[in-house]
PDB file as gemmi writes it, atoms N, CA and C in Angstrom:
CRYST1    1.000    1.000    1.000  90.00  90.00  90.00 P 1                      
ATOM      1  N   UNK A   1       9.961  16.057  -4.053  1.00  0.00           N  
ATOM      2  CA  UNK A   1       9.648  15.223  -2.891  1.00  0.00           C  
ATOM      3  C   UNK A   1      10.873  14.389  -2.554  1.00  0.00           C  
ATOM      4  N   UNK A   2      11.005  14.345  -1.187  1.00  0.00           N  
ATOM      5  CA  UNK A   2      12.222  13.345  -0.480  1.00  0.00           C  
ATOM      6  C   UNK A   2      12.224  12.210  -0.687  1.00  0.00           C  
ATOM      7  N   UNK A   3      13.406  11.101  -1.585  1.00  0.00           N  
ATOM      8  CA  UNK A   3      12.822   9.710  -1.492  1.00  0.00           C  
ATOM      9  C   UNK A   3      12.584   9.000  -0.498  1.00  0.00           C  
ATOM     10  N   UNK A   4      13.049   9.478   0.649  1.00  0.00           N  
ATOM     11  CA  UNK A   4      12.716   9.013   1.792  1.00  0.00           C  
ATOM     12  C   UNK A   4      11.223   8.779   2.362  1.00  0.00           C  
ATOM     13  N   UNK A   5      10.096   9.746   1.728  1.00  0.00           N  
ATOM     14  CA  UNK A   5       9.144   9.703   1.866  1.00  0.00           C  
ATOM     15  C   UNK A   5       8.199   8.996   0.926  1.00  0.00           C  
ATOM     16  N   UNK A   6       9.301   8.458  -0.460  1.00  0.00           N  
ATOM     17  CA  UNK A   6       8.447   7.519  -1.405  1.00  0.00           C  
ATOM     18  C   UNK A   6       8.495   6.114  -1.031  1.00  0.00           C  
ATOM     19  N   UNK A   7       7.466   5.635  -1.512  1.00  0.00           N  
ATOM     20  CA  UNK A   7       7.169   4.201  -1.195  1.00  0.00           C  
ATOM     21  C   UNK A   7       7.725   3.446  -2.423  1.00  0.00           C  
ATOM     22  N   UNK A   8       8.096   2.012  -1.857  1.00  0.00           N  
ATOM     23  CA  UNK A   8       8.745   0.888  -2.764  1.00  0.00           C  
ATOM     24  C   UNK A   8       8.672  -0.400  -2.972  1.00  0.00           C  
ATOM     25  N   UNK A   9       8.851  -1.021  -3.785  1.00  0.00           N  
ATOM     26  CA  UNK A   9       8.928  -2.753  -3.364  1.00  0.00           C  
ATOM     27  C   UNK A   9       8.949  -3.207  -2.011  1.00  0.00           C  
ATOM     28  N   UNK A  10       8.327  -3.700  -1.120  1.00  0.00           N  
ATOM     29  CA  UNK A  10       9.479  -3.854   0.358  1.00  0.00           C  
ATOM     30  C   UNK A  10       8.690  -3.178   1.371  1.00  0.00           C  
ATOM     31  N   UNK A  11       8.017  -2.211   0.823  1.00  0.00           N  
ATOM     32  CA  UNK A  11       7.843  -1.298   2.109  1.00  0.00           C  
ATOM     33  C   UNK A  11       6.444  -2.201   3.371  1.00  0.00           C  
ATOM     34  N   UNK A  12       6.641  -1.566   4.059  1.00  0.00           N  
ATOM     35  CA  UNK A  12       5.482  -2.392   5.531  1.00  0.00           C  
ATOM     36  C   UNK A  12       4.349  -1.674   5.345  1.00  0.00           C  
ATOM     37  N   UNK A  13       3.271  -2.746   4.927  1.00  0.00           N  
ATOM     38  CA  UNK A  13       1.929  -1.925   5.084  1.00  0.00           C  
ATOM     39  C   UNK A  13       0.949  -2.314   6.405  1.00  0.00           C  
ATOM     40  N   UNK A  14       0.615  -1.671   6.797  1.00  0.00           N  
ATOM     41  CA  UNK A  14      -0.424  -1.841   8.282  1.00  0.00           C  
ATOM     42  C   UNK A  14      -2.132  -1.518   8.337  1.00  0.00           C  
ATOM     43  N   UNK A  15      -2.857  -2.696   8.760  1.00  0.00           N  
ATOM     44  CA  UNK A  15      -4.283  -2.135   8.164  1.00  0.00           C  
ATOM     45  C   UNK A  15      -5.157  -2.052   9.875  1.00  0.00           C  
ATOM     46  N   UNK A  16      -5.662  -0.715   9.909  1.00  0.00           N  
ATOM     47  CA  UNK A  16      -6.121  -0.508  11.358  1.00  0.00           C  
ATOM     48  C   UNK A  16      -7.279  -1.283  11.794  1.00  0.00           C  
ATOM     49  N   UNK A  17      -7.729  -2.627  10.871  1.00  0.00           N  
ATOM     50  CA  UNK A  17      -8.423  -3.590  11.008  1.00  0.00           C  
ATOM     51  C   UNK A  17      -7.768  -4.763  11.405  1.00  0.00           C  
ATOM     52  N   UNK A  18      -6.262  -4.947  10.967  1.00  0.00           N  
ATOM     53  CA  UNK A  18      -5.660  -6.593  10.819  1.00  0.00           C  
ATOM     54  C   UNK A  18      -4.711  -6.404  12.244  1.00  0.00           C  
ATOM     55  N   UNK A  19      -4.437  -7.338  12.127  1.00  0.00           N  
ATOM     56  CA  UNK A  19      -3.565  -7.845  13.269  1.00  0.00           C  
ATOM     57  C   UNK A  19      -2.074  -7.873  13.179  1.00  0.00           C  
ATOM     58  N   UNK A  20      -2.023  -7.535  11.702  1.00  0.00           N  
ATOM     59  CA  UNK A  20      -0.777  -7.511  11.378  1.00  0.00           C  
ATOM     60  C   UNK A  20       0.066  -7.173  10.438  1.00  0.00           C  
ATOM     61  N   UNK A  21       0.950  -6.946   9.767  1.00  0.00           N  
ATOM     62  CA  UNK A  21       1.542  -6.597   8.631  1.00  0.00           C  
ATOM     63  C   UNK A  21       1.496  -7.005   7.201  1.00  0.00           C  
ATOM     64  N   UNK A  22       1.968  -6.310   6.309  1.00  0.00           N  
ATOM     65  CA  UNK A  22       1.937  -7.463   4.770  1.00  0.00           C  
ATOM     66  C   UNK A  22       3.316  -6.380   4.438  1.00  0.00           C  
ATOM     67  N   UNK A  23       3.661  -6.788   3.364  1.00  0.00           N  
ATOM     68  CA  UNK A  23       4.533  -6.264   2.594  1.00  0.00           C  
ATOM     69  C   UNK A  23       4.492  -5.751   1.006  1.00  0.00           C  
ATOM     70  N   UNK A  24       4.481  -4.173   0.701  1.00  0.00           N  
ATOM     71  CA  UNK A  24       3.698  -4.166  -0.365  1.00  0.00           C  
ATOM     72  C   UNK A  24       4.553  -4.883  -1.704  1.00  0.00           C  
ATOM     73  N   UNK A  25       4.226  -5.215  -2.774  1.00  0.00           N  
ATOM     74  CA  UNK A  25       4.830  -5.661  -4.265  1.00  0.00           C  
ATOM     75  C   UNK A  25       4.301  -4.940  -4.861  1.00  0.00           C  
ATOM     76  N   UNK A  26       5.490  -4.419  -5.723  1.00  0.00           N  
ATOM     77  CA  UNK A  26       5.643  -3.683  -6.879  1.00  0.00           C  
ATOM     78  C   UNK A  26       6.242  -4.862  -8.305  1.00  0.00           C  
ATOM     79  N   UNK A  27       5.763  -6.094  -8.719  1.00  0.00           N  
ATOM     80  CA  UNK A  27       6.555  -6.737  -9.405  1.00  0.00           C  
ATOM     81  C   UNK A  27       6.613  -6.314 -10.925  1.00  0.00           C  
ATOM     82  N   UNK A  28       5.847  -4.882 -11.294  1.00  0.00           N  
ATOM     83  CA  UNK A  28       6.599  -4.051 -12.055  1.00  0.00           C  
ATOM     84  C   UNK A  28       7.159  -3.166 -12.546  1.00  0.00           C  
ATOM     85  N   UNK A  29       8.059  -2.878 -12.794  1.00  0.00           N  
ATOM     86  CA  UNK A  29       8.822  -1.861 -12.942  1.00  0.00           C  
ATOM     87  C   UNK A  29       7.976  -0.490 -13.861  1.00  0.00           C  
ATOM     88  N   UNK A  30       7.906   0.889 -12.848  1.00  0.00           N  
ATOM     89  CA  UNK A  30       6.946   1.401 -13.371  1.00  0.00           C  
ATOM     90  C   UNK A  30       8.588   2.828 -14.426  1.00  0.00           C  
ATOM     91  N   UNK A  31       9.515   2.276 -14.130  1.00  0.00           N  
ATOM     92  CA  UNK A  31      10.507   3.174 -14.801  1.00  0.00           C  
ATOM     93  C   UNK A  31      11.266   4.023 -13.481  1.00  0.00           C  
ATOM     94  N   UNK A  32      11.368   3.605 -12.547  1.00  0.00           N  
ATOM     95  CA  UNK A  32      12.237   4.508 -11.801  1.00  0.00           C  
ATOM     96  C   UNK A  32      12.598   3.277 -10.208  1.00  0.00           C  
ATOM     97  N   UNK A  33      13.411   3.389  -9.522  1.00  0.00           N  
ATOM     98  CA  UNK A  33      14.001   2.666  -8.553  1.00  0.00           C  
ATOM     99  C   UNK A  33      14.362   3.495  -7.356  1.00  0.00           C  
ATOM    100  N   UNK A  34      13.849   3.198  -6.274  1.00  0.00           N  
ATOM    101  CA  UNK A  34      14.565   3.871  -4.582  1.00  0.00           C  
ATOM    102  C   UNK A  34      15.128   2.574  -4.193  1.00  0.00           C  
ATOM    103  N   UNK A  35      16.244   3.157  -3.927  1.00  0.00           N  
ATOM    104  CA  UNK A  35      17.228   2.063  -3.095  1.00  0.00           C  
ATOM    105  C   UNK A  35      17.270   0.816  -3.836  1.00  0.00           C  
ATOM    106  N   UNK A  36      17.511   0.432  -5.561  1.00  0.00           N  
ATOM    107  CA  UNK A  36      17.463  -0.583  -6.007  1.00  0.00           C  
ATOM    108  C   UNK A  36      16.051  -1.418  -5.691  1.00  0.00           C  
ATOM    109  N   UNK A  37      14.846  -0.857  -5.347  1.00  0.00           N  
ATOM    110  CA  UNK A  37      13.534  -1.397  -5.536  1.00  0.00           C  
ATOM    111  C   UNK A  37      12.426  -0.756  -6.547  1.00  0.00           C  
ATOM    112  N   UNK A  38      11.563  -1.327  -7.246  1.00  0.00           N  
ATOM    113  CA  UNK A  38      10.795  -0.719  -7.841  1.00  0.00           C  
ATOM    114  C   UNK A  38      10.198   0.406  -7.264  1.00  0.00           C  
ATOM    115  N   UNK A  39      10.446   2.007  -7.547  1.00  0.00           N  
ATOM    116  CA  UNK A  39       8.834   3.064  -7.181  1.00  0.00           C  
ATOM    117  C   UNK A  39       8.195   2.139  -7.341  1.00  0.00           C  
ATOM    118  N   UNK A  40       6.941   2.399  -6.241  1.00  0.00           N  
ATOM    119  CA  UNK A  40       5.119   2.168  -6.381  1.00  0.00           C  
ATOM    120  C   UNK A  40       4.607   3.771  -7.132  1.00  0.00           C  
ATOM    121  N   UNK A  41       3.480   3.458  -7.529  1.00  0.00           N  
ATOM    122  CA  UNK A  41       2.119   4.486  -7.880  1.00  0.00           C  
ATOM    123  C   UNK A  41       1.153   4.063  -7.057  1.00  0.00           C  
ATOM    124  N   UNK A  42      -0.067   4.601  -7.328  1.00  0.00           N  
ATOM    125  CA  UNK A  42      -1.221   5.084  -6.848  1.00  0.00           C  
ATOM    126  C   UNK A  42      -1.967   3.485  -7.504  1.00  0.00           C  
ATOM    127  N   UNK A  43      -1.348   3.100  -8.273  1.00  0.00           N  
ATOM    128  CA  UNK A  43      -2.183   1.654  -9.034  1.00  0.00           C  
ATOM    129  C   UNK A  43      -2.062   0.671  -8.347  1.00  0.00           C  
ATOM    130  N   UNK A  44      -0.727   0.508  -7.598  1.00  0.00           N  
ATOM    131  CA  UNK A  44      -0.223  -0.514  -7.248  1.00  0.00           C  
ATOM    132  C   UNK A  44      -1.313  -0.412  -5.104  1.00  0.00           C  
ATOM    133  N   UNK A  45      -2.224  -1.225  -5.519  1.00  0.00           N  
ATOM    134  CA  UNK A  45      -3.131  -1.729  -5.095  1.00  0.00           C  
ATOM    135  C   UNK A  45      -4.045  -2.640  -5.035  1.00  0.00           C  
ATOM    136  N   UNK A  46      -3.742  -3.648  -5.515  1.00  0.00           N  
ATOM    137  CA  UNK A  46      -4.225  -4.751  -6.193  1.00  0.00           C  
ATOM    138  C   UNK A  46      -4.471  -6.049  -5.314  1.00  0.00           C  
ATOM    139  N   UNK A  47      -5.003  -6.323  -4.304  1.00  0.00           N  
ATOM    140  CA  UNK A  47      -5.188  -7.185  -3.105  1.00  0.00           C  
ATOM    141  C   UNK A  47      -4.661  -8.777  -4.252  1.00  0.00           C  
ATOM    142  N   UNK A  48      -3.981  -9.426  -3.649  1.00  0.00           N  
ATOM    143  CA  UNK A  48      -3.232 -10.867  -4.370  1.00  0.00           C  
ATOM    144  C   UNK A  48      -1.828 -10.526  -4.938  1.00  0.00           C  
ATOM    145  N   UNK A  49      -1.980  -9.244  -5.531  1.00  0.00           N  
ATOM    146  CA  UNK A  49      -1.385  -8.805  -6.107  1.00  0.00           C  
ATOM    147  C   UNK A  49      -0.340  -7.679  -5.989  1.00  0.00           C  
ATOM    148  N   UNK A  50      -0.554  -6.912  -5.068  1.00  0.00           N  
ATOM    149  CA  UNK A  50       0.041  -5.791  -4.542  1.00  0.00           C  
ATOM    150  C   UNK A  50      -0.027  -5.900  -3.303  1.00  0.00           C  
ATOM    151  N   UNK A  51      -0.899  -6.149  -2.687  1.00  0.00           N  
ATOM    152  CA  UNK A  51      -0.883  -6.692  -0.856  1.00  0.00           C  
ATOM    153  C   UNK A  51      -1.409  -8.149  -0.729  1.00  0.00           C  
ATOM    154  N   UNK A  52      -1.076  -7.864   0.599  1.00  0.00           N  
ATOM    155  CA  UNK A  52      -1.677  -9.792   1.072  1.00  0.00           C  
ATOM    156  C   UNK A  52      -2.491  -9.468   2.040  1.00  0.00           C  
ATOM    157  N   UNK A  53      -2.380 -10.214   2.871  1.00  0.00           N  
ATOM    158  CA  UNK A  53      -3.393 -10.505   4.512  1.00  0.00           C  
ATOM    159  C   UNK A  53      -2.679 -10.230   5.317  1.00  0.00           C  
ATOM    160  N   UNK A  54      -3.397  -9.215   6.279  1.00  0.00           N  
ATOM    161  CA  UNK A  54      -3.276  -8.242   7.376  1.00  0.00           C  
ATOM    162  C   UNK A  54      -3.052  -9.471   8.693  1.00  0.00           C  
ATOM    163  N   UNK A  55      -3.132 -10.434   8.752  1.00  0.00           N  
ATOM    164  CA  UNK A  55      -3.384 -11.527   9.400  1.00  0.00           C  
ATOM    165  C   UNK A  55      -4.677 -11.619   9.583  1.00  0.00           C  
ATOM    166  N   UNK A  56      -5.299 -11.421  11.265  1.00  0.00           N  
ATOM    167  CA  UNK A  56      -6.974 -11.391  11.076  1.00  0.00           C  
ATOM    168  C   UNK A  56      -7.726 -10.416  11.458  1.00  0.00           C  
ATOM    169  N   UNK A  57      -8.553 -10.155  10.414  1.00  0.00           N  
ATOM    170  CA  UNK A  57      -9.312  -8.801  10.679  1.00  0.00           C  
ATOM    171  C   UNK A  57     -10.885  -8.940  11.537  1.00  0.00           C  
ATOM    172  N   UNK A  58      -9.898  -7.897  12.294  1.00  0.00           N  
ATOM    173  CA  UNK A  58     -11.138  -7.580  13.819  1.00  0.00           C  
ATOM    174  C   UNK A  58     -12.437  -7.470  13.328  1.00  0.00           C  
ATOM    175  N   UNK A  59     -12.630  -6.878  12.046  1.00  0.00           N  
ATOM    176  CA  UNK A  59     -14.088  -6.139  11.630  1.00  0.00           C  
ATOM    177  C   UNK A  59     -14.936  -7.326  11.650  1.00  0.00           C  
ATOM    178  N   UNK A  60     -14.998  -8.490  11.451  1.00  0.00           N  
ATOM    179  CA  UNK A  60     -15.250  -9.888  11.490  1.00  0.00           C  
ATOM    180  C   UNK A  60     -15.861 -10.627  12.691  1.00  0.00           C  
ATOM    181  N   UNK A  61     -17.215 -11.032  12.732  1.00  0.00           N  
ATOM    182  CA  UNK A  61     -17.630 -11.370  13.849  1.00  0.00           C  
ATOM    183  C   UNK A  61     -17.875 -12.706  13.878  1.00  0.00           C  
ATOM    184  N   UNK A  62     -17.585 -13.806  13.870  1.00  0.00           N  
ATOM    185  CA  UNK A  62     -15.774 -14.115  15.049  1.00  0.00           C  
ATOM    186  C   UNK A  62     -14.623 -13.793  14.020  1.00  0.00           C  
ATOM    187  N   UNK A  63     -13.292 -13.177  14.186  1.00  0.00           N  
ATOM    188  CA  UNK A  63     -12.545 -12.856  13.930  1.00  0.00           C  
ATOM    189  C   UNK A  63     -12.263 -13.808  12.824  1.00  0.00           C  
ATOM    190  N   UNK A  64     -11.791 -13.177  11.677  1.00  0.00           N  
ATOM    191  CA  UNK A  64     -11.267 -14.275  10.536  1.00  0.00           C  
ATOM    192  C   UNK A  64     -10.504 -14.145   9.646  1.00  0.00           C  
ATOM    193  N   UNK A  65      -9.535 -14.672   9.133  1.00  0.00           N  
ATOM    194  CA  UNK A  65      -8.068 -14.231   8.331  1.00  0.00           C  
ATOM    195  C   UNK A  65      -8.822 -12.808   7.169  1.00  0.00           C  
ATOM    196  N   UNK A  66      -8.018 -12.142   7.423  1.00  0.00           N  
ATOM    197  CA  UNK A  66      -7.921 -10.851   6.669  1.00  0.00           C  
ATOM    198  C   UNK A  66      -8.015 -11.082   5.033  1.00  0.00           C  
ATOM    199  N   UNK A  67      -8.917 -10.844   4.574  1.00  0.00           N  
ATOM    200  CA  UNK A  67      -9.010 -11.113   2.858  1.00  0.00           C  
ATOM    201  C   UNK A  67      -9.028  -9.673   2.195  1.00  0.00           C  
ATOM    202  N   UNK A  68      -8.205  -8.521   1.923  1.00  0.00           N  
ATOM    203  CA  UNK A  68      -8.201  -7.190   1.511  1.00  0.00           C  
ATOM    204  C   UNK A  68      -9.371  -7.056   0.476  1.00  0.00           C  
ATOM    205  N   UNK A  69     -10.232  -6.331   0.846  1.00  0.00           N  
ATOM    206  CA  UNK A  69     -11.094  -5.833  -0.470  1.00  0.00           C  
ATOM    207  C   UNK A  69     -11.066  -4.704  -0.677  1.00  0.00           C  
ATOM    208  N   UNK A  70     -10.312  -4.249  -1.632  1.00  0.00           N  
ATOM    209  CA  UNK A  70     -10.022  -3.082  -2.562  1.00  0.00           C  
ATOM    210  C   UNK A  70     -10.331  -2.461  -3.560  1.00  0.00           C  
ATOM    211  N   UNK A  71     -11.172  -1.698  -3.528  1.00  0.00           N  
ATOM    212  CA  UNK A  71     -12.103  -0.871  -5.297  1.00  0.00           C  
ATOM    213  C   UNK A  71     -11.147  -0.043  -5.618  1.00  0.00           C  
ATOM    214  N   UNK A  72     -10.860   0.788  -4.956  1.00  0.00           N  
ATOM    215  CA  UNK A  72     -10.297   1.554  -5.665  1.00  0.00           C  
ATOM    216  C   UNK A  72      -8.708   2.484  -5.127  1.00  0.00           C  
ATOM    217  N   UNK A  73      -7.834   3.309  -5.984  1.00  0.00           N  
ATOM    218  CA  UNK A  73      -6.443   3.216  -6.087  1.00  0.00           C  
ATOM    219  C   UNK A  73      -6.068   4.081  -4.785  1.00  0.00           C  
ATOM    220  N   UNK A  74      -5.238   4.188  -4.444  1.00  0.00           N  
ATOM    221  CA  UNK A  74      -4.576   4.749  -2.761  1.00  0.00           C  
ATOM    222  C   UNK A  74      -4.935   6.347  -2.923  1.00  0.00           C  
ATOM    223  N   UNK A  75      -5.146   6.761  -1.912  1.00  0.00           N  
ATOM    224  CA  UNK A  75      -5.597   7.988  -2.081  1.00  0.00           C  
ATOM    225  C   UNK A  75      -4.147   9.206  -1.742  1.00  0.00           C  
ATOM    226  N   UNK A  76      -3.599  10.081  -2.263  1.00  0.00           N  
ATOM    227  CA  UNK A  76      -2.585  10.690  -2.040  1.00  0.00           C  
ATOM    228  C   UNK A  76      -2.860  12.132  -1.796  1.00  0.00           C  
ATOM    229  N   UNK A  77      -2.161  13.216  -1.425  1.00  0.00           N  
ATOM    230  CA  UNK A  77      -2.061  14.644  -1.244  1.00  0.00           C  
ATOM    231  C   UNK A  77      -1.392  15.282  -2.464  1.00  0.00           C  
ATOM    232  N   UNK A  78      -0.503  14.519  -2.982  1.00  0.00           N  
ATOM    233  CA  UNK A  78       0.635  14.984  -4.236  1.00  0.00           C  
ATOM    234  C   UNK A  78       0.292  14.570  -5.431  1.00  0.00           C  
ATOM    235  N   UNK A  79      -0.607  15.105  -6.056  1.00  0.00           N  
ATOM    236  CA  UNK A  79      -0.576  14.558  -7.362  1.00  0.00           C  
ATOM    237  C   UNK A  79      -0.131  15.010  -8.480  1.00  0.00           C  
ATOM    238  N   UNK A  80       0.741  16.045  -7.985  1.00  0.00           N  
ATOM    239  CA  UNK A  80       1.817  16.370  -9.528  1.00  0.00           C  
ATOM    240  C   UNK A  80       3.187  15.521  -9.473  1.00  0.00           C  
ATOM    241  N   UNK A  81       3.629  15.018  -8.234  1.00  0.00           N  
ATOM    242  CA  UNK A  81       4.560  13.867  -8.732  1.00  0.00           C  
ATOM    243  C   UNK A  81       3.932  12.979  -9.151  1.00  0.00           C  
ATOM    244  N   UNK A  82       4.842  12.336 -10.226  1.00  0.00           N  
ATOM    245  CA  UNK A  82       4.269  11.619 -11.201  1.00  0.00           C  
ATOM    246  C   UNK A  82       5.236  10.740 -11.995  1.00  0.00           C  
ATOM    247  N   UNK A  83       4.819   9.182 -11.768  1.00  0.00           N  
ATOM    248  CA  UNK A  83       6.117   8.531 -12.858  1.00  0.00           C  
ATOM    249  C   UNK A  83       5.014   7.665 -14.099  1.00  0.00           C  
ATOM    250  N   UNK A  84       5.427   8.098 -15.103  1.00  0.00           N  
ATOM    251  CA  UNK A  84       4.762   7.560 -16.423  1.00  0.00           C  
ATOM    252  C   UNK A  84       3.244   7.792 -16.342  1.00  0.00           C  
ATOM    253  N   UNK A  85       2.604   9.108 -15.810  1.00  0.00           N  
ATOM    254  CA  UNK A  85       1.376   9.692 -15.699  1.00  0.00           C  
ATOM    255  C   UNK A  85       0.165   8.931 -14.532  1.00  0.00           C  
ATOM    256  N   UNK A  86       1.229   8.275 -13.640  1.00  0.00           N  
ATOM    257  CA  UNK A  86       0.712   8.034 -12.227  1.00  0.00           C  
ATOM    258  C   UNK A  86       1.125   8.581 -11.394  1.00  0.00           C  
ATOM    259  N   UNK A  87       0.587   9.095 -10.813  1.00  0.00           N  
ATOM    260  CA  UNK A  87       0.825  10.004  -9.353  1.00  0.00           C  
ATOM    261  C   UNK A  87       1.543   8.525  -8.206  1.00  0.00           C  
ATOM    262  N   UNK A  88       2.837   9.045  -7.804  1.00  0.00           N  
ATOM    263  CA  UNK A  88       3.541   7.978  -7.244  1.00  0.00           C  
ATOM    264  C   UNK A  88       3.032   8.290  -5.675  1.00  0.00           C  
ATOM    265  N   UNK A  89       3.434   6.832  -4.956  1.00  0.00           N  
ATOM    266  CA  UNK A  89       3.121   6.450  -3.658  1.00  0.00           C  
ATOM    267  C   UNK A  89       4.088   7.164  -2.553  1.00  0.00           C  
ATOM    268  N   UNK A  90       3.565   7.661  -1.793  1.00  0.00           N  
ATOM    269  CA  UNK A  90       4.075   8.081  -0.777  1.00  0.00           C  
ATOM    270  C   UNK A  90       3.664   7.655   0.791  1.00  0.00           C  
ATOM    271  N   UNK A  91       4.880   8.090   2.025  1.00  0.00           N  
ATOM    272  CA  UNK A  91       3.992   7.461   3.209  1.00  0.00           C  
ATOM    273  C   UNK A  91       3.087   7.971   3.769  1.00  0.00           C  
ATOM    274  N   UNK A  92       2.525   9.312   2.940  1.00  0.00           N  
ATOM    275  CA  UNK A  92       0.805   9.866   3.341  1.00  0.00           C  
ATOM    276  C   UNK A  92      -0.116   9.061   2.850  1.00  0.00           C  
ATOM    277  N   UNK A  93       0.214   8.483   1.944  1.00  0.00           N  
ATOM    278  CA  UNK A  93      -0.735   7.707   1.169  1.00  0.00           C  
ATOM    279  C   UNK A  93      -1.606   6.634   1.899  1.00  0.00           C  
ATOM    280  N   UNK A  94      -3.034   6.906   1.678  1.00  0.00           N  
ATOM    281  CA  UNK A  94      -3.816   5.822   2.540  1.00  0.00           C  
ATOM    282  C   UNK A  94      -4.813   4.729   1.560  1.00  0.00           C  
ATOM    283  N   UNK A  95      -5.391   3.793   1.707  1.00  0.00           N  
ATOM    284  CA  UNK A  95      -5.530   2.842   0.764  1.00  0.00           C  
ATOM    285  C   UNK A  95      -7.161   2.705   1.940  1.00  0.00           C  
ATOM    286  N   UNK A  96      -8.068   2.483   1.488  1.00  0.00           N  
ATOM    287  CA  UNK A  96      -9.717   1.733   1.822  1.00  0.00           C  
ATOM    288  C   UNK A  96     -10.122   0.804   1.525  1.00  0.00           C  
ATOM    289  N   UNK A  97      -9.917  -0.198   2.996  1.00  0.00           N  
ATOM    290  CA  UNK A  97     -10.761  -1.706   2.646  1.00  0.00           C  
ATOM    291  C   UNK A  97     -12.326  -1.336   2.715  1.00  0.00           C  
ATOM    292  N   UNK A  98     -13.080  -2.445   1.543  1.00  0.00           N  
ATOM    293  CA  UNK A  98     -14.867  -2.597   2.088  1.00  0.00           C  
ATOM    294  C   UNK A  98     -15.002  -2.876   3.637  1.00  0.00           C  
ATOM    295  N   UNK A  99     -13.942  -4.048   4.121  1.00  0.00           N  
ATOM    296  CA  UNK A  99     -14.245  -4.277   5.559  1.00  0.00           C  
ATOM    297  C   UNK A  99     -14.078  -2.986   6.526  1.00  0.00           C  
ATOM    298  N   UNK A 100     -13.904  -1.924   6.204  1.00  0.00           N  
ATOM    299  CA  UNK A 100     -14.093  -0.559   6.944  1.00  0.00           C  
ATOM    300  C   UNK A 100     -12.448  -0.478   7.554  1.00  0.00           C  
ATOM    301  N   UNK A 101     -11.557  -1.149   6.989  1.00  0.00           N  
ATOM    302  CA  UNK A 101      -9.479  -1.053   7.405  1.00  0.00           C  
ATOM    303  C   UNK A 101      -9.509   0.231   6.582  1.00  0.00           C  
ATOM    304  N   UNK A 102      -8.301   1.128   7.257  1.00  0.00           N  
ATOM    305  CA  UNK A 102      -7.522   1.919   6.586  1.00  0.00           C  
ATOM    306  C   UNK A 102      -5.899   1.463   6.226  1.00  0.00           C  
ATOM    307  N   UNK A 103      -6.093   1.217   5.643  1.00  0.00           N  
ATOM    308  CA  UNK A 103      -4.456   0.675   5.011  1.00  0.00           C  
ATOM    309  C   UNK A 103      -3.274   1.991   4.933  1.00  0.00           C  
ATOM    310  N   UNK A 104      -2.271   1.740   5.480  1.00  0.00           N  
ATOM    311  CA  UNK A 104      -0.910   3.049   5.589  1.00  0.00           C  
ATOM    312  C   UNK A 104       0.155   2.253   5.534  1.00  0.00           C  
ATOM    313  N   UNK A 105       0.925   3.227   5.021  1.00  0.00           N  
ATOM    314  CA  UNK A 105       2.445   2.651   4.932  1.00  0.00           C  
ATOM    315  C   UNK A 105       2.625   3.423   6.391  1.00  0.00           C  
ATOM    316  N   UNK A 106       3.805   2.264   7.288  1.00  0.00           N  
ATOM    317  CA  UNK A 106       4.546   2.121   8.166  1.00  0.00           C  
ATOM    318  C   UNK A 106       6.364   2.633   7.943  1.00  0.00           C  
ATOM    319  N   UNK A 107       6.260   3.231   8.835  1.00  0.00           N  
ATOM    320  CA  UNK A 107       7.847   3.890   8.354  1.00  0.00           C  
ATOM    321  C   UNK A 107       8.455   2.485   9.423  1.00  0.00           C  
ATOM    322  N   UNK A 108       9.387   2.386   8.337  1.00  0.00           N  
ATOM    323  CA  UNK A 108      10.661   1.296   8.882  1.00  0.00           C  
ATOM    324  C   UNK A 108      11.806   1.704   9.401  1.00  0.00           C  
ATOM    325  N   UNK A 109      11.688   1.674  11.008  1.00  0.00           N  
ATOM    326  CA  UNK A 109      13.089   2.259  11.618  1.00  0.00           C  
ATOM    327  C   UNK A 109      14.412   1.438  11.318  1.00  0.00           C  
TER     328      UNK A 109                                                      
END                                                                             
């Protein structure tokens, strides 16, 4: 796979519920680096922790700051890449809020 198409520390996440952007964190090192940033996996999903607030999510009747609720790990197409027996993040990769958001990585021109 192209690193161009792996996801990293840094990268722009977009939720088709929020209003706006977050930035994902990787604050640990899962053993490998793109462009001097940590690879992500499939784990690194962790709302506080791995994402923030979308700004405010529409799903909300009256509209109200975006709080991510996240069960479970990003869903991918590739699961034989793999760093330390996690299937790593890519920009197919899509993530499911309870509030009914689809979470995607945003390619950064």
């Amino acid at each position: 796979m192209n690193d161009n198409n792996l996801a990293a520390d840094g990268c722009l996440l977009k939720c088709t519920m929020g209003n706006g952007t977050c930035k994902l964190k990787v604050p640990k090192s899962h053993g490998a680096e793109i462009n001097g940033k940590n690879q992500a996996t499939v784990m690194d999903y962790k709302p506080g922790c791995n994402l923030s607030s979308f700004g405010t999510c529409r799903r909300m009747t009256p509209p109200q700051n975006c709080v991510p609720v996240v069960l479970i790990p990003w869903m991918i197409k590739d699961k034989n890449n793999q760093l330390n027996g996690e299937p790593v993040l890519s920009e197919s990769s899509v993530l499911s809020c309870v509030c009914g958001g689809v979470i995607h990585i945003v390619k950064e021109e």
